[in-house]
Structure formats: structure tokens, C-alpha cells
N, C-alpha and C positions, 0 to 999 in steps of 0.2 A: 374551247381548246380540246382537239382530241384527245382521248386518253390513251399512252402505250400500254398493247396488251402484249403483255409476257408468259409465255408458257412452256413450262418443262415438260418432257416426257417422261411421268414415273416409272418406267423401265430401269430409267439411267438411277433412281434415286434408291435403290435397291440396296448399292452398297456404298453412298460418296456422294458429296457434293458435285458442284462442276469440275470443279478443280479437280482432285479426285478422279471425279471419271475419265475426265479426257487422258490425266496419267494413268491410269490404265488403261486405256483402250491404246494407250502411245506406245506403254513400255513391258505391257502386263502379257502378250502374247510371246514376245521375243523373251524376254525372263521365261517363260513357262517352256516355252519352245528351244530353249540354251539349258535349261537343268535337261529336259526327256532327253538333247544331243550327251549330254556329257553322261546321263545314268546309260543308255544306248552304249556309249562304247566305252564303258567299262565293261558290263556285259559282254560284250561280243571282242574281247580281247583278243582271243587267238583265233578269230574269224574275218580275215581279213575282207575276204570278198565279199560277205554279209552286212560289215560294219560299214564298206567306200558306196554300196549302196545305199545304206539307211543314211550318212551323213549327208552322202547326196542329195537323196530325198528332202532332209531339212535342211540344207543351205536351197533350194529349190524355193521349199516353202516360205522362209524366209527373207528369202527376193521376191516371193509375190506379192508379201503382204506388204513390205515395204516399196516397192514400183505400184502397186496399185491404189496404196492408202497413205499410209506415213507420208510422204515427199509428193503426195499430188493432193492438196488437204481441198481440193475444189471439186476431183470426183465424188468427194464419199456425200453429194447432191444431187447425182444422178444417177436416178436409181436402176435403169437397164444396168449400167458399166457394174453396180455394185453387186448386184445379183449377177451377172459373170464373177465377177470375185469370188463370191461366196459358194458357188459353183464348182470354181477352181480350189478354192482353201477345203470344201466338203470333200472331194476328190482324194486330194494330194494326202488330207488325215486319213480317209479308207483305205488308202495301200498305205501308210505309216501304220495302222493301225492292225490290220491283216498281217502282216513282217511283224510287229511286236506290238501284243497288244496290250505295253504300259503307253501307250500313244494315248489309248482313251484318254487319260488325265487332259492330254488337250483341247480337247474337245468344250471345255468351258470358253475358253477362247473363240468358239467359234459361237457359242451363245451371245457372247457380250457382242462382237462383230451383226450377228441377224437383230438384236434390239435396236442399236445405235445406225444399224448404215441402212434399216430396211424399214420402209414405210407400212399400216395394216393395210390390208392385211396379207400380204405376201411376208411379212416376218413369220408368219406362222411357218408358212414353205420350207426360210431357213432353219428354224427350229425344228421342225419335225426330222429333216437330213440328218443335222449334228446328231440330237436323241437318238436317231438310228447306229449312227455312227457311235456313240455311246452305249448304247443296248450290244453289239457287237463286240465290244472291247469285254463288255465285263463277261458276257457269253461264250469267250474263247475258249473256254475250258471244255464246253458240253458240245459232245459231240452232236453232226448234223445229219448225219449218213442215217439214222432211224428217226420212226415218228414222234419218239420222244423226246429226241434230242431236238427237233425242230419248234416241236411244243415247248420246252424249254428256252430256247433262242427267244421266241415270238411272245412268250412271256417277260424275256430280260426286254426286249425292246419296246416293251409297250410303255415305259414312262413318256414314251412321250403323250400321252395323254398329261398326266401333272404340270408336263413342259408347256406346253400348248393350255392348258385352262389356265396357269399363270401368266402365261402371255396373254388371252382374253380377260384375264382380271385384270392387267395392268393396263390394258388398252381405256378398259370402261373406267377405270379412275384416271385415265389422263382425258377422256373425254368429259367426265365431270369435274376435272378441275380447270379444265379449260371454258368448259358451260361457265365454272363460277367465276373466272378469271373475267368471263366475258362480262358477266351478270355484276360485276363490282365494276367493271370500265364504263358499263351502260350508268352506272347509278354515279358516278361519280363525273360523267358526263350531264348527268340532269343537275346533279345540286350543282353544279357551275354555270345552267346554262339558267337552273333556277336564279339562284345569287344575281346574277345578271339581269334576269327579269326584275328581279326584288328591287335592285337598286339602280333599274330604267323606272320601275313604279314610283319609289320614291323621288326620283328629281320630279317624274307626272306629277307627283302628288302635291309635292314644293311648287313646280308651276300652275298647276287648280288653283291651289290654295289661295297662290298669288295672284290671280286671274278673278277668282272669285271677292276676292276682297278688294280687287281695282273694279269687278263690277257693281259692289254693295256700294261702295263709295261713288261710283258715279251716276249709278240707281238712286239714291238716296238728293244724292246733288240736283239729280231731274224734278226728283219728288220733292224739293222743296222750293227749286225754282217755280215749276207748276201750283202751288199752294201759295208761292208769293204771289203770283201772277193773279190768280183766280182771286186771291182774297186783300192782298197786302195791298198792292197795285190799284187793285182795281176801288178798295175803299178809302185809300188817298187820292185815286181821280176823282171819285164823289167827295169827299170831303172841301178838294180846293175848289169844283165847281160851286160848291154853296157858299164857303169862305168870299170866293170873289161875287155871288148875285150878295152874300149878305151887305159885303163893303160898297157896292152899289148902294145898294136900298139905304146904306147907313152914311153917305155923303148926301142925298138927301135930308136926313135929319141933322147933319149935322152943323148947316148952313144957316142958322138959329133963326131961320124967317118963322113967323108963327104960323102963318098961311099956307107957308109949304107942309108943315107939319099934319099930313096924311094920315087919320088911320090904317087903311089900309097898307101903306109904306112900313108905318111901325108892324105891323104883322107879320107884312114878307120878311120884313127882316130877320124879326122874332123867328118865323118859318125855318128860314136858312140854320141860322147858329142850332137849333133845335135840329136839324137834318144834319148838322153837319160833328155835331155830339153823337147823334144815335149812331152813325155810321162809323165813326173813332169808336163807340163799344164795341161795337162790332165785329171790326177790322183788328182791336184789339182781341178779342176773347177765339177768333179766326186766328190768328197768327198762334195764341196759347195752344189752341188745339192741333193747328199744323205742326207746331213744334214734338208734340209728342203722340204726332199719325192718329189722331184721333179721328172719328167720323164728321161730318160738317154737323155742324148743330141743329141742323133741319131736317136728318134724317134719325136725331135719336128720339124725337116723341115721335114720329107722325110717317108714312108710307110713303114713297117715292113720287105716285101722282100729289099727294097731297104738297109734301116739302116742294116742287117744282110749281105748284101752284099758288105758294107761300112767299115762293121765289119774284116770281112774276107779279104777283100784288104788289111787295113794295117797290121794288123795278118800277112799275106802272106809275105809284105815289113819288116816288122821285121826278120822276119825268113828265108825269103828265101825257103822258101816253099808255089807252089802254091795248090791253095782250088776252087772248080768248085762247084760255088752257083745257085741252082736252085730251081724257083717257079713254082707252078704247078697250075691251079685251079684258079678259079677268088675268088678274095679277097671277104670274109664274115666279118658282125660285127663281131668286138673284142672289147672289152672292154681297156682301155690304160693297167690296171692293168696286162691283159694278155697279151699282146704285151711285157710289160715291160717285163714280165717273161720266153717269150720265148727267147727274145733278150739277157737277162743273162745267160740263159741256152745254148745259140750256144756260147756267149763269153767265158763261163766255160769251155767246151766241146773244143776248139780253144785251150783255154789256159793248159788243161790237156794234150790235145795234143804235145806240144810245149814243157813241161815240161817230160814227163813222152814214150808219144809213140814210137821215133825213128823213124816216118811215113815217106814214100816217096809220099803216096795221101793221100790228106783229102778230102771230100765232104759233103756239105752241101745243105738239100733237103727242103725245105720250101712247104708243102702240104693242099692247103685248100677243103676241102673235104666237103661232104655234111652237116653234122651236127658237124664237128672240124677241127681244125689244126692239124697239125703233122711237129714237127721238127727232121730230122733224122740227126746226125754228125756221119759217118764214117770215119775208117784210117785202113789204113792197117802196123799200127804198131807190137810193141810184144803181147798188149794187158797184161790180167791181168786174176785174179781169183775175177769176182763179189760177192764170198759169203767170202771173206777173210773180216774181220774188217779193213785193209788199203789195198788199193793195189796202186799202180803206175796211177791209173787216179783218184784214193780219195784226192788226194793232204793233204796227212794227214787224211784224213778223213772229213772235212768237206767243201769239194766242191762238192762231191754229196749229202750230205746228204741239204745242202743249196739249190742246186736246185729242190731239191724230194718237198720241201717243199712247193717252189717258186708255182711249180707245181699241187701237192696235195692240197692246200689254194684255187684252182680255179677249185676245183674237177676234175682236170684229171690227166693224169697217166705219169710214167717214167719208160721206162725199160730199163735195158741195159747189152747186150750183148758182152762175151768176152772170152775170151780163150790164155792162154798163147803163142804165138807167131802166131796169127790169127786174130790181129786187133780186135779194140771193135767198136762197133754201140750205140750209146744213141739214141732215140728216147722219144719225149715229145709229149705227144698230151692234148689238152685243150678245149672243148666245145666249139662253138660259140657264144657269147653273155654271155660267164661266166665271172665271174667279175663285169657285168655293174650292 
């Protein structure tokens, strides 16, 4: 909102409010100029010719000032018309004043007139006139015919110097109260447009806020669905594949022939419930530590080639399929958050494997490279179609899209390579020092 600036001209505040002024400036010449007619012609009583001049004179002057000003209140804004005024009112008091020179006394009248109708700096102009016109009145006594008497004159006339540096004083205080007039409109335009700002900030800061905590919450949602997936999921699909080879193995003994009674059958069986306990530890003490964002349990004793290597051994002991893990490169910072992510990504990669490829090799390449990592999982299973919405290593579709993520959160990349009966490649690579 703009601010109204308002400003007086300390001229006017000399002797009155607004009020005040304008009544005087309305009623205060005619008053002044009605007592000098009526002292006038007492004086000049038995002067007739002298007295129908002088009243002349000021019923004159007092239809000028009311035709020019009083009854036209729209001229006293233009300022040529009013300097003709003031022109004509200087005038008319020099011969009032020259004829009798108690006229000076009017002459204030003609001050008040150059502050109020006259802009700077031509008020001075009018000011300097009047002061002349004043310096004359009071100087009527001394005569002018000698050099002394002129030096005399030229001395009463000089107030207007006083006249004139009050009218320069009053100017530079209405300029600086108008500087400050200005300089509180400017400050009172900021703390609004401030205010304004403050409380556009605040509803910002109410929508962050709220934005941020619809995204912790659906960050956290991902990150648990992912930790279900990688660990929850994936050691209940191991568990019921051995649940069901155990209950095989165990409808064989259970048919009480003696001869069927194998031992190698009691073994497998044995095998299975044993596989399928260790994996419920597991799965169980993996969910504990998901639950409270802990790091995967393979990366708090032992270094990232190692744990993926650790990884891969029992993978391999489950299935019966061996996996050839290799590190390449001397080890660079990584961040825990990226270790964790690449550790999920060869697990997933292991476990698509297992479920979906049919593979006789898998391989596992662990690459630390100048400025990243790189995880590569090959097999040379059937493979699949990558641009299909599910295929035989999406596990549904969200085991890759889980690890793109894991991945992509630590700004690096995941591609993966595949072809219907040609084995697929995943490969993950992740910056060094990404995450920290």
C-alpha cells in the first residue's frame, strides 16, 4: 500500500495552524486594509480631494485582491496569474504608500500573500518588492534630495536582507521536513511490504514444513518397503523353498517302509529344516535392524568386497550354484549409506538370479575406479525383456525398481542388460564419497 505523503510549507506555520492561516490570509488583509481606510480619512478630514483619492485607491486595492484571490480560490495554483497579482498588489501599496506613508503598516499583508501564493524561488522576488516597499514607508521622513539622505533611505531599505534569509531559512526547513516526510513514507512502505514478506514466509514455511514431512514419511515408507523386500521377502521365499524340499524328503520317510528309509533322504531333510531355521535367524535379526535403520550385519565386521563375498558364499550354499566374486582396485571412501546400497543391489541381483534365471554361472565384479564404484552381477541364464513392465528378474516388479532407487538417492546409475535366452548384466555404479 502506498503511503500518503503530506507536507506543509513552514512559511505558513510561522504564526497558525491551517486553519488559522487560511483565515488569515482570507480576512487578515481586508481587516488590515479597512482599519489604514478608516485611520486615512480621519486624517484627511478637511481634505476632500486628497481623502476621494486615497479611498479610491483602496476600494481599488481591495477589489484586486478579492477578484484575483478571495472568489477565484483555483488561481492562487497558477503561478504566472499570481505574480501579476502580487505585481499589481506591490504597485497599488507604492502609491498608497508614497500619498501616506502609514500604508507601510500594510505591507505585512503583502508578505503573507509572496509565502502562500508564491513558489521558491520567485517568493523571494515577492519579498524583496514588499521590504522595499516597507524600507520606504518607514524612510518617509528623511529626506532624499542629498547624499545623506539617500544613504539613509538605502539603509531603512535594506531589511530586506533579514526578509529574504527568513524566507531561505524557511525554505531549507520545509525541504527537510519534506526529505523526512518522505524518508518515514519510504520506511513505512518497507515495514509493510516487509510484514508482507514475513507472512508470505510463513505460510512458505507452513508449506516446507508440510511438504517435508509428507516427504520423511514417504522416504521412510520406501525405505522400509525396500529393507522388506531385500531382506523380509526375500528370507521367507528361502525359508518356504526348504519348508517345501523338507516336506518332500519327509513324505518319504514318512511311509514307514523300512527299505525306503534312506539315509541320505534323512539328511536332506535334516539339510532343509536346518536351512530353513538359519534363514528365519536371519530374516528375523534383518527385519530388527531394518526397523531401526541399522547397517546390514555384513558390513559391521568386515569391508564391502568382503561382506558381498560373504553374501555370495551362502547364496551359492543355498542353491547349489557356484558365484566367482571379484575385487578390482584399491578400496576408496564410501559413505556406509553407499556400501549399504551396493550390498542390497548384488543381494537382489543373487536373489533374481535364484528365482527367475536358470543360470549355470553367476559372477560377481566389485570395481573401485578412480572417481566410483561399479557393481556388475552377470549370469548366463534365459534373461528377459528390460523394457517389458515385469519380466523374470523384476520379481514382480519391484526388485528393480527398489534397487534403481537405492542407487539413483546416491546419484548414480543402474543399467541393465538383457535379452531373452542370453543372460542379463546389472551393473550399479555410485560416486566416491556419495552419501557422506
Amino acid at each position: 500500500m502506498a503511503a500518503e505523503l503530506t507536507i506543509r510549507d513552514p512559511a505558513a506555520t510561522v504564526v497558525r495552524d491551517v486553519t488559522a492561516w487560511l483565515r488569515l490570509v482570507a480576512i487578515g488583509p481586508y481587516a488590515l486594509l479597512a482599519a489604514l481606510t478608516a485611520y486615512t480619512a480621519a486624517q484627511r478630514r478637511g481634505e476632500p480631494g486628497p481623502l476621494t483619492v486615497d479611498l479610491a485607491l483602496c476600494a481599488v486595492t481591495a477589489l484586486w485582491m478579492l477578484v484575483m484571490v478571495t472568489v477565484r480560490p483555483g488561481c492562487r495554483e497558477q503561478p504566472v496569474l499570481m505574480t501579476v497579482f502580487l505585481v499589481g498588489l506591490a504597485a497599488l501599496t507604492v502609491v498608497l504608500v508614497v500619498r501616506d506613508p502609514w500604508f507601510g503598516v500594510f505591507t505585512p499583508a503583502g508578505y503573507v500573500y509572496a509565502f502562500r501564493l508564491l513558489r521558491w524561488p520567485w517568493r523571494l522576488g515577492g519579498i524583496c518588492a514588499f521590504a522595499v516597499v516597507a524600507g520606504t514607508a518607514q524612510a518617509s521622513g528623511i529626506p532624499r534630495t542629498t547624499a545623506v539622505g539617500v544613504l539613509s533611505w538605502a539603509a531603512v531599505v535594506v531589511n530586506v536582507v533579514p526578509m529574504c534569509a527568513l524566507a531561505w531559512a524557511l525554505e531549507r526547513d520545509r525541504l527537510r521536513q519534506e526529505e523526512r516526510l518522505r524518508a518515514l513514507a519510504e520506511v513505512r512502505a518497507a515495514n509493510e511490504r516487509l510484514a508482507t514478506a514475513l507472512a508470505e514466509n510463513a505460510a512458505l514455511q507452513e508449506r516446507l514444513v508440510a511438504q517435508a514431512r509428507a516427504g520423511g514419511v514417504r522416504d521412510e515408507r520406501e525405505r522400509l518397503a525396500r529393507e522388506i523386500h531385500d531382506t523380509l521377502a526375500q528370507g521367507l521365499t528361502g525359508i518356504v523353498a526348504q519348508l517345501r524340499a523338507a516336506e518332500a524328503a519327509g513324505d518319504d520317510l514318512a511311509d514307514g517302509d523300512p527299505a525306503a528309509d534312506d539315509p541320505a533322504d534323512r539328511a536332506g531333510w535334516r539339510r532343509h529344516v536346518t536351512l530353513a531355521a538359519q534363514l528365519s535367524r536371519e530374516s528375523l535379526a534383518e527385519a530388527r535392524r531394518s526397523v531401526h535403520a541399522l547397517r546390514p550385519q555384513e558390513l559391521e565386521c568386515a569391508a564391502l568386497g568382503a561382506a558381498i563375498a560373504d553374501i555370495a558364499g551362502r547364496w551359492s550354499a543355498r542353491h547349489g550354484l557356484a558365484v566367482q566374486v571379484t575385487t578390482t582396485g584399491a578400496p576408496g571412501p564410501l559413505s556406509p549409506e553407499a556400501e549399504a546400497a551396493l550390498l542390497r543391489a548384488a543381494q537382489e541381483a543373487l536373489a533374481n538370479v535364484a528365482k527367475h534365471a536358470e543360470a549355470s554361472r553367476v559372477g560377481v565384479t566389485l570395481s573401485y575406479l578412480d572417481d566410483q564404484v561399479a557393481l556388475d552381477v552377470r549370469d548366463d541364464g534365459r534373461g528377459f525383456d528390460p523394457g517389458a513392465t515385469e519380466g523374470p528378474h523384476a520379481g514382480g516388479g519391484f526388485g528393480l525398481v527398489a534397487m534403481r532407487q537405492r542407487i539413483e538417492a546416491l546419484d548414480g546409475t543402474l543399467q541393465i542388460e538383457s535379452r531373452p535366452r542370453h543372460g542379463t548384466g546389472i551393473s550399479a555404479r555410485v560416486p566416491l564419497g556419495a552419501g557422506a
